[in-house]
C-alpha positions as CSV (number, residue, x, y, z in Angstrom):
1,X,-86.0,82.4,-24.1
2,X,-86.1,80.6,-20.6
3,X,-88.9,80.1,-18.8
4,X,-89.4,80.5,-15.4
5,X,-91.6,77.8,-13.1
6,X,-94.7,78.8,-10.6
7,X,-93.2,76.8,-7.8
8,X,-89.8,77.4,-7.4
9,X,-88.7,79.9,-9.7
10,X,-86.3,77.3,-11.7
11,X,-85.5,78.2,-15.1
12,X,-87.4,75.7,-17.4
13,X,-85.1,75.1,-20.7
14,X,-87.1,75.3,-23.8
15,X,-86.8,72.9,-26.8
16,X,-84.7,74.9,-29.0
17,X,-82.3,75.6,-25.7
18,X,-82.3,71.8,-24.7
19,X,-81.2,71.7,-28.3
20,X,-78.6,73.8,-28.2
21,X,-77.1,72.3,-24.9
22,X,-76.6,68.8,-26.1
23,X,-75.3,70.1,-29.7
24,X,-72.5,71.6,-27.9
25,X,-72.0,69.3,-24.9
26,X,-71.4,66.6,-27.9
27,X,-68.7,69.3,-29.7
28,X,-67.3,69.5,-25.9
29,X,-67.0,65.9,-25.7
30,X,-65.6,65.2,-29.2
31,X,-62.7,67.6,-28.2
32,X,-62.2,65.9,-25.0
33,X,-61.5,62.5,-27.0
34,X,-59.6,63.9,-29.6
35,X,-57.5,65.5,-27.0
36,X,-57.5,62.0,-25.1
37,X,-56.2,59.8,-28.3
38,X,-53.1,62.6,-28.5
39,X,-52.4,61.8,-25.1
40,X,-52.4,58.3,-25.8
41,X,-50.5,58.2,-28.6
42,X,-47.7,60.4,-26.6
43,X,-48.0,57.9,-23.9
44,X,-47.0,54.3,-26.5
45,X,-43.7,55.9,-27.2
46,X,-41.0,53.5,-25.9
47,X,-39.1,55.0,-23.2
48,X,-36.2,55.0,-25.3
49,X,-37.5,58.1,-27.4
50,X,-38.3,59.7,-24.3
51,X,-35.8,63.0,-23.7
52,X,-35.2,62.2,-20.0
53,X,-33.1,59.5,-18.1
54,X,-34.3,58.1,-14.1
55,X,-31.5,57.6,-12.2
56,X,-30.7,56.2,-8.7
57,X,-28.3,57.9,-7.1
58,X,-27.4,55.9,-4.1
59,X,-25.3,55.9,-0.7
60,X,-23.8,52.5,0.5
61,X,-23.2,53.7,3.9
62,X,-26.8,53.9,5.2
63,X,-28.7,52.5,1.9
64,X,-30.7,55.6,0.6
65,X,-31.7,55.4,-2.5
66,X,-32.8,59.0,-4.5
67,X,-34.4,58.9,-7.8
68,X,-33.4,61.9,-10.2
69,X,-35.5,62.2,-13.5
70,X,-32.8,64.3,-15.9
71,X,-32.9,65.8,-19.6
72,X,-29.4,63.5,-21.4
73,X,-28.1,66.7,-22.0
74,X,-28.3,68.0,-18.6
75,X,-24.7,68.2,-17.5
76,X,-24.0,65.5,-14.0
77,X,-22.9,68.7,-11.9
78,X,-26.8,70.1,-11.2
79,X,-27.2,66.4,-10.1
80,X,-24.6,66.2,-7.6
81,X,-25.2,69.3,-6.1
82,X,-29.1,68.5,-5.6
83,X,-28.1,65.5,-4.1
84,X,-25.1,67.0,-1.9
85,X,-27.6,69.9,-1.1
86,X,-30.7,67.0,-0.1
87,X,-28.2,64.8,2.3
88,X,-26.4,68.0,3.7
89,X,-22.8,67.2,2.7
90,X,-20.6,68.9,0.8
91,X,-19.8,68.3,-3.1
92,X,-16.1,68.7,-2.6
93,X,-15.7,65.7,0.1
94,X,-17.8,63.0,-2.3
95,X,-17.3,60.9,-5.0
96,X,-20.2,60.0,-7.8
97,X,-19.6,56.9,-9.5
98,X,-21.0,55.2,-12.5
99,X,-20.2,51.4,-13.4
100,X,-17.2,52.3,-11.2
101,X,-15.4,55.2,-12.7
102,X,-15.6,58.9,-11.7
103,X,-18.1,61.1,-12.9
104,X,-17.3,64.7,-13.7
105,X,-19.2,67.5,-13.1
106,X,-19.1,68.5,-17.1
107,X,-20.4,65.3,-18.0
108,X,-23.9,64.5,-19.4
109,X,-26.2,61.5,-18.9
110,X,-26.1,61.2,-22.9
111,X,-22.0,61.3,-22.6
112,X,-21.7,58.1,-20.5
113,X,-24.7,56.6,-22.2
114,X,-26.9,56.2,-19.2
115,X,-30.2,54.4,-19.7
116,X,-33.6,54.4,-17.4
117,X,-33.2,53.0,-14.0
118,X,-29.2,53.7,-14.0
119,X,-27.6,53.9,-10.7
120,X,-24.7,56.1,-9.5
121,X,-23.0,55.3,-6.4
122,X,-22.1,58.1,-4.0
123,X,-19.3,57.8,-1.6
124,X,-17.3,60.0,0.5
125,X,-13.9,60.8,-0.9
126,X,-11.0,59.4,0.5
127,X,-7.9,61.3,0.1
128,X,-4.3,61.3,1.3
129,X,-3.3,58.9,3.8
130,X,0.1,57.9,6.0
131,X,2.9,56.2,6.0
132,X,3.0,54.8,9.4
């Protein structure tokens, strides 16, 4: 039971409340840290273990640089079509390159054994030419 103060009508916390308030703001806490060490532990694992791969996709043309964060079993196509999509070109008229061979569509980060901070090169695809 609360009681109430002459002056201002403020609720005055009794002993067994006050009691009650820090018992639980200690249980509150307790599961604030015990949440905090999981985190911390999830955040040590190497980058290795991690399930997703940053890679620069870049244009040498006019030097931008965009950074994709993908799963390694996330297949390059989604990838190139954000990008294509994000620099208004079209998929069909550009070639993706990593460590300087072509990159298909089907293929997965995991397949061509990307790590963190790998860079594709994006580059318009030249095609034909003449004999003159």
């Amino acid at each position: 039971m609360s009681v109430v103060s002459q002056e201002k009508n403020l609720p005055v916390a009794t002993k067994k409340e006050d009691k009650k308030r820090k018992t639980s703001a200690v249980t509150r806490d307790q599961e604030r840290k015990g949440k905090m060490s999981k985190t911390t532990q999830e955040e040590k694992k190497p980058l290795e273990e991690s399930p997703y791969v940053a890679i620069h996709v870049t244009t040498p043309q006019d030097g931008s640089e965009v950074l994709f964060k993908l799963q390694g079993t996330t297949l390059l196509k989604k990838l190139m079509m954000v990008y294509c999509d994000k620099k208004s070109m079209d998929i069909e008229q550009i070639v993706f390159l990593f460590e300087g061979r072509r990159i298909r569509g089907k293929q997965t980060p995991k397949e061509l054994e990307m790590r963190n901070g790998g860079e594709i090169i994006a580059i318009p695809d030249v095609s034909g030419g003449s004999l003159a």
